[in-house]
C-alpha positions as MATLAB code, in Angstrom:
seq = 'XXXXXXXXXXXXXXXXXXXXXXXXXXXXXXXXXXXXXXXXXXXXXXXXXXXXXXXXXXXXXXXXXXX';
ca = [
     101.278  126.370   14.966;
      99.210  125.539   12.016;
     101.688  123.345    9.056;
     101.037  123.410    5.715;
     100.057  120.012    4.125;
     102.314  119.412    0.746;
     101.006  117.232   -1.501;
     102.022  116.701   -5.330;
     103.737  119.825   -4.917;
     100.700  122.060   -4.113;
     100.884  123.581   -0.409;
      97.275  123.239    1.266;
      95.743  124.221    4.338;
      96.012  121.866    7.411;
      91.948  122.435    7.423;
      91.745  119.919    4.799;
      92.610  117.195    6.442;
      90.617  118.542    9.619;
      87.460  119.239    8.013;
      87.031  115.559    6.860;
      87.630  114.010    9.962;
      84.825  116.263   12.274;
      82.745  115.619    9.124;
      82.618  111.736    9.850;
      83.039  112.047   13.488;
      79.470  114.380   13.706;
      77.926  111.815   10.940;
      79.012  109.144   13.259;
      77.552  111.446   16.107;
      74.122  111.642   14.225;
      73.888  108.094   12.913;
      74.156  106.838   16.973;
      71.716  109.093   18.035;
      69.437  107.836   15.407;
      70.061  104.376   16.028;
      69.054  105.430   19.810;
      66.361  107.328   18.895;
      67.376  110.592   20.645;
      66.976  112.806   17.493;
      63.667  113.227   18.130;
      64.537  115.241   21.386;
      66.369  117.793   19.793;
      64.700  120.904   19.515;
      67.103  123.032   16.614;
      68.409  119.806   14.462;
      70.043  122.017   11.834;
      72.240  124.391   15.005;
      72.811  120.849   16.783;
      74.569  119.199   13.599;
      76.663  123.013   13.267;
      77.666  122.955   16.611;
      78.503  119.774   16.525;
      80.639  119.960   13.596;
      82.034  122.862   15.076;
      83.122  121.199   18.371;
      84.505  118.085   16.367;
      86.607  120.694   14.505;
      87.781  122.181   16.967;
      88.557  118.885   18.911;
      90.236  117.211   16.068;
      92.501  121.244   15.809;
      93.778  120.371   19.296;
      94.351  116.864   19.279;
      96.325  117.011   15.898;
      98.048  120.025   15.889;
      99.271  119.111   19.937;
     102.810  117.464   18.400;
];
């Protein structure tokens, strides 16, 4: 189950620390692909990086919320 995150008193969602870590892992994703030069081959960049972020989120739900 999903924990709230407490912090200065304010209860937030456990999303925000999620969100911020698929964020850098998918920019992390992108800048080695780049650096590879594999962009290029991707047909739908913009549905890529979503699903991508998407899949990181996910990931990072699992792994984190598996105490």
């Amino acid at each position: 189950m999903l924990q709230t995150v407490v912090f200065g008193g304010l209860e937030f969602s456990p999303l925000v620390i999620y969100f911020p870590i698929a964020f850098l892992l998918a920019a992390l994703t992108r800048f080695i692909l780049h650096r590879l030069n594999w962009y290029d081959r991707i047909w739908r960049v913009a549905w890529f990086e979503v699903s991508l972020f998407v899949c990181y989120l996910a990931f990072t739900v699992y792994v984190l919320n598996g105490r």
